[in-house]
C-alpha positions in Angstrom: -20.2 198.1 35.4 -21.2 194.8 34.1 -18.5 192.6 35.1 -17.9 194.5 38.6 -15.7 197.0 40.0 -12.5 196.8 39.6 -12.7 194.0 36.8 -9.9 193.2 34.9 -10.9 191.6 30.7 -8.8 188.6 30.3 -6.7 188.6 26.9 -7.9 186.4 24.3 -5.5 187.6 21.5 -3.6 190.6 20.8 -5.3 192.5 18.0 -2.5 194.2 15.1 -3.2 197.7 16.6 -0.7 198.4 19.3 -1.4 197.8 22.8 -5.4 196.1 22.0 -6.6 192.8 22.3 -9.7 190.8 22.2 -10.9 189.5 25.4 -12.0 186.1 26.8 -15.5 187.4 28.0 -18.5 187.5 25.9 -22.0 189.3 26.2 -25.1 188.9 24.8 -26.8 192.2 22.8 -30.5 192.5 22.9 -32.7 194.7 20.4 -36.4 195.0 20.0 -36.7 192.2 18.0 -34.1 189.7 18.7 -30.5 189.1 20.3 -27.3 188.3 19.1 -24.9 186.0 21.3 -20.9 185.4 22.4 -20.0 189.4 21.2 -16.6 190.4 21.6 -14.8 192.6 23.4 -12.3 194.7 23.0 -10.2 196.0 25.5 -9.8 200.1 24.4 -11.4 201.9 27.8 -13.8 204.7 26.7 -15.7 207.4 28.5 -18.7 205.5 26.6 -20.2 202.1 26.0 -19.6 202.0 22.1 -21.1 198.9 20.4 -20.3 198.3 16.6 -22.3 196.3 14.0 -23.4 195.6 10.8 -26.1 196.8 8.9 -27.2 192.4 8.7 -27.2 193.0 12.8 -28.9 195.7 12.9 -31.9 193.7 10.9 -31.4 190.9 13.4 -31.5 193.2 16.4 -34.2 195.4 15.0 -32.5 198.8 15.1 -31.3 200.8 12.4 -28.1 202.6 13.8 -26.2 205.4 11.5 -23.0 205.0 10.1 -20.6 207.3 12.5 -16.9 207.4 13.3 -16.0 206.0 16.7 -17.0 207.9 19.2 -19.6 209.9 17.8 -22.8 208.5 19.9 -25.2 211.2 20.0 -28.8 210.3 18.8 -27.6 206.6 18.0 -30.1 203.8 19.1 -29.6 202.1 22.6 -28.7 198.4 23.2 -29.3 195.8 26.5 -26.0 193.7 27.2 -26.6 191.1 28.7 -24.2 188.7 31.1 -25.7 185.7 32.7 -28.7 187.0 34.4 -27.3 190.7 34.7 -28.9 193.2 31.8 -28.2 196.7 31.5 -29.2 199.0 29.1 -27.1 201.5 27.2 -28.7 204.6 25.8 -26.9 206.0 22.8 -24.6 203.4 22.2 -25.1 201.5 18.5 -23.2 202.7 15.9 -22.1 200.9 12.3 -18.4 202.2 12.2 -17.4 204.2 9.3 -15.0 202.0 7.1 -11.3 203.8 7.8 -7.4 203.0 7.6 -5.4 202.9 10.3 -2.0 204.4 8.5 1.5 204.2 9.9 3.4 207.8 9.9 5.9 206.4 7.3 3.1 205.4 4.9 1.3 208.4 5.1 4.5 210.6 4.3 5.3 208.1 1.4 1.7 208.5 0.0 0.9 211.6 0.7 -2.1 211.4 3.5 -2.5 213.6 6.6 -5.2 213.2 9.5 -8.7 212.9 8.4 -7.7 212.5 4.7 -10.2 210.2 2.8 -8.8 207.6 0.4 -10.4 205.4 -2.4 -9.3 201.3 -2.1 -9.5 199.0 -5.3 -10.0 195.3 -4.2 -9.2 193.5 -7.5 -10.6 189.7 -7.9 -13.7 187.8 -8.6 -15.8 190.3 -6.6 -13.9 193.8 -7.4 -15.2 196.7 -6.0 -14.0 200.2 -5.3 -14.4 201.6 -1.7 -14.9 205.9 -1.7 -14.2 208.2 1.1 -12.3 206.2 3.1 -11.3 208.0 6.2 -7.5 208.0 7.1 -6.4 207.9 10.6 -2.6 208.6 11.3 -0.8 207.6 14.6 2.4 206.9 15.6 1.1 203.8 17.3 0.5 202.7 14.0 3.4 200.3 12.5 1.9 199.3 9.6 -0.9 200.4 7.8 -4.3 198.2 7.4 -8.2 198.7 6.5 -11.1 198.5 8.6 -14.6 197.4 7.3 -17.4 195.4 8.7 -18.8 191.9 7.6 -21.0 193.1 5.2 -18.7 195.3 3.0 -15.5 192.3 3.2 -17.9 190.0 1.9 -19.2 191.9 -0.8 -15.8 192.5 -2.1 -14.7 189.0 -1.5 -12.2 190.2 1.2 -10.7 188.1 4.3 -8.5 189.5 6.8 -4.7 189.8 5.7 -5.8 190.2 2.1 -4.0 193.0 0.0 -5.8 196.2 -1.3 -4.7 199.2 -3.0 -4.8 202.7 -2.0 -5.1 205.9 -3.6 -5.9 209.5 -2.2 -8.9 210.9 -3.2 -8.3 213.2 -5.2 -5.8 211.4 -7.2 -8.6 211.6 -9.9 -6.9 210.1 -12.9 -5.1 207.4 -11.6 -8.4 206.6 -9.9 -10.3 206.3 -13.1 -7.4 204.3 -14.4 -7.7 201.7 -11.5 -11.4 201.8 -11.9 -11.1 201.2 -15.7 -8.8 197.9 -15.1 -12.0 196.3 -13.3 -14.7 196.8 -15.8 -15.6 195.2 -18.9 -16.1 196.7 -22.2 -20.1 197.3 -21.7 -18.9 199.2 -18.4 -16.3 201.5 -20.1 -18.6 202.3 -23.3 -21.3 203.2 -20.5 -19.1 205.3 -18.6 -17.4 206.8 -21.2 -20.9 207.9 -22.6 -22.0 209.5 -19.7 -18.5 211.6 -19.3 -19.3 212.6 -23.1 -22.8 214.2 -22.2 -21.5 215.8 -19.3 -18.3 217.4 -20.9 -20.7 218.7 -24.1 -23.3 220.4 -20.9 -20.4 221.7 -18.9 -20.0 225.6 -19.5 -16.4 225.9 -16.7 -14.1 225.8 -19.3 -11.8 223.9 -17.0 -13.9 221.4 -15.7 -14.8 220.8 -19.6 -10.6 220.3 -20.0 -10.8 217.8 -17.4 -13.6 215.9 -18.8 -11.9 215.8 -21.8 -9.1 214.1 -20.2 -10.8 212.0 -18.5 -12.5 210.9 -21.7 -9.0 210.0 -23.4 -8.3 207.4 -20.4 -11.4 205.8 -21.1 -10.7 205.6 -24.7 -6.8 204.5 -23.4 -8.5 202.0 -21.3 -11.1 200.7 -23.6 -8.1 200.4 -26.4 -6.5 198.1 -23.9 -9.0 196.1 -23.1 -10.4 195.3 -26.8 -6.5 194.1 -27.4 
């Protein structure tokens, strides 16, 4: 619509997703209270104009959009594109895209995910974090297996494209607490450790008290470590 009819995007570089590249083009997106210049595109046709950004643009552009998946548009805030002197606005188009990894079939039968699973991801390093409810997406497109977030969360875990993360399912409880425990310091276990103590001593479920209980002993495993 913008560009024309017919209109072909020009390859900039080939993105690590089979068969999708950036393009040479640019726009211009517009909000109510400012603009943001030279945004990419990406050549994936869809049924709908889809624009993704970061919570930091969204302040810049004056919108607050929702955190969706792809493709889920309904009731999101609209945007103006603009090219040269041509705007257009799009109704129903601003979305920040919910962080997700894009897993090869081998992977996900080696660890265990299916479609739609959610994962947790340790980034270790100066500014470790833990990522929850990750969503997994499974296609046979996929080669190799890699995370998607946007600016904001890679640079408040430290993270630059190519970097290595770990990956766990979700509900691979105590190995997450383990990984979790690696990252803290001894203030952050005794604090933990604390609150798991008052919960177990309130919870009546006999095996959700059990479980506690375990998880307890890891902290104290993990604490033990740590002090040596």
């Amino acid at each position: 619509m913008i560009f024309g009819s017919g209109y072909q995007l020009t390859k900039d570089k080939d993105l690590s997703l089979a068969g999708i590249f950036i393009a040479k083009e640019r726009l211009t997106i517009r909000g109510p209270k400012g603009e943001i210049p030279h945004v990419a595109l990406v050549s994936s046709l869809r049924e709908r104009t889809q624009v993704e950004i970061s919570k930091t643009d969204g302040r810049i552009l004056g919108i607050s959009p929702p955190v969706r998946l792809s493709g889920e548009l309904d009731g999101t805030p609209g945007i103006t594109l603009i090219l040269e002197d041509k705007e257009f606005y799009i109704p129903e188009s601003v979305i920040i895209p919910n962080r997700h990894i894009h897993m090869s079939v081998k992977d996900a039968s080696k660890l265990g995910f299916k479609f739609k699973d959610s994962a947790i991801v340790v980034v270790r390093g100066e500014r470790s974090l833990v990522f929850d409810h990750v969503l997994v997406r499974i296609s046979e497109l996929n080669d190799h297996t890699e995370m998607h977030i946007d600016y904001d969360e890679a640079n408040a875990a430290g993270l630059r494209t190519e970097d290595k993360v770990q990956i766990f399912r979700i509900n691979d409880k105590l190995i997450r607490l383990e990984q979790i425990i690696n990252i803290m310091n001894e203030q952050n276990i005794e604090m933990l450790q604390g609150c798991l103590c008052k919960m177990a001593a309130a919870e009546k479920d006999m095996a959700k008290r059990d479980f506690l209980s375990d998880l307890i002993n890891h902290m104290e495993d993990g604490l033990t470590t740590y002090e040596d």
